[in-house]
C-alpha positions in Angstrom: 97.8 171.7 68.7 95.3 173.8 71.0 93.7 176.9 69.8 94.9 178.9 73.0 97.6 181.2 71.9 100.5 180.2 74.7 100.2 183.7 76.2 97.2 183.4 77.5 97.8 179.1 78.6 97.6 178.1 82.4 100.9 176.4 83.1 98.8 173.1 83.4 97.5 173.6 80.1 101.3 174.6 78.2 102.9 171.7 80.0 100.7 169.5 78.5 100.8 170.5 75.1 104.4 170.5 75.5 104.7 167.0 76.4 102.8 166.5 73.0 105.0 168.0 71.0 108.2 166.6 72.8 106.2 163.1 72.0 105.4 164.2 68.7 109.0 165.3 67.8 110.3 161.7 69.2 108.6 159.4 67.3 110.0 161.7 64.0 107.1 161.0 61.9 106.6 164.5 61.2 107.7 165.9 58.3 111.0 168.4 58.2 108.8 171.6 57.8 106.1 170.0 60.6 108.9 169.8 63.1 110.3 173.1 62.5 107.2 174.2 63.6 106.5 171.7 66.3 109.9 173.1 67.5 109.3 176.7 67.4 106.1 175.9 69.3 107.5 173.8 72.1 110.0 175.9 72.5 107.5 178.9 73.7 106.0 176.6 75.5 109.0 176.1 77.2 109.1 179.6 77.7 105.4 180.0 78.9 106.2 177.3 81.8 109.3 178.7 83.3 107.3 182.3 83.4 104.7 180.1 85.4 106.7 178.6 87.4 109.1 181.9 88.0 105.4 183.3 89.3 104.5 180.6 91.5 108.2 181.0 93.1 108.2 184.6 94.0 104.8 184.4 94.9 105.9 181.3 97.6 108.7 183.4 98.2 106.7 186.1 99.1 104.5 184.4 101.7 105.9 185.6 105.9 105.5 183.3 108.3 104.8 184.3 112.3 107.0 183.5 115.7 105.6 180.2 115.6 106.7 179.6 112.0 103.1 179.9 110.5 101.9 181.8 107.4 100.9 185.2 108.6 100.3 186.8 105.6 102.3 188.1 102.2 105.0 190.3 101.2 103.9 192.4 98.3 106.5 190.9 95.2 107.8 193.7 92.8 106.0 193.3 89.7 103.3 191.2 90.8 
């Protein structure tokens, strides 16, 4: 597992540890107490991705686009 705590993980960065632990978690050759943990860990990961990608939405979402349908700037995004 990375040393990053998953608070402070781009979302390139949790998505790939998550896709270890998924992988991990499949193969079931973790012990019972190992996966518990492996669990509990992917599933802030999880977590830490959908707030990523929840960002990147709003922030698209955000973007207005001129008369001729081309960006023209941003629309500030409560919260962001």
């Amino acid at each position: 597992m990375s040393e990053t705590p998953v608070e402070e993980m781009t979302f390139e960065q949790a998505m790939a540890e998550l896709e270890r632990v998924v992988g991990q978690l499949e193969r079931g050759d973790v012990a019972l107490e190992d996966s518990i943990a492996l669990y509990e860990r992917g599933a802030k990961l999880k977590a830490r991705c959908e707030a990523k990608l929840k960002e990147a939405e709003e922030k698209v979402a955000a973007i207005t686009l001129d008369g001729e349908g081309k960006p023209a700037g941003i629309t500030p995004v409560e919260g962001l």
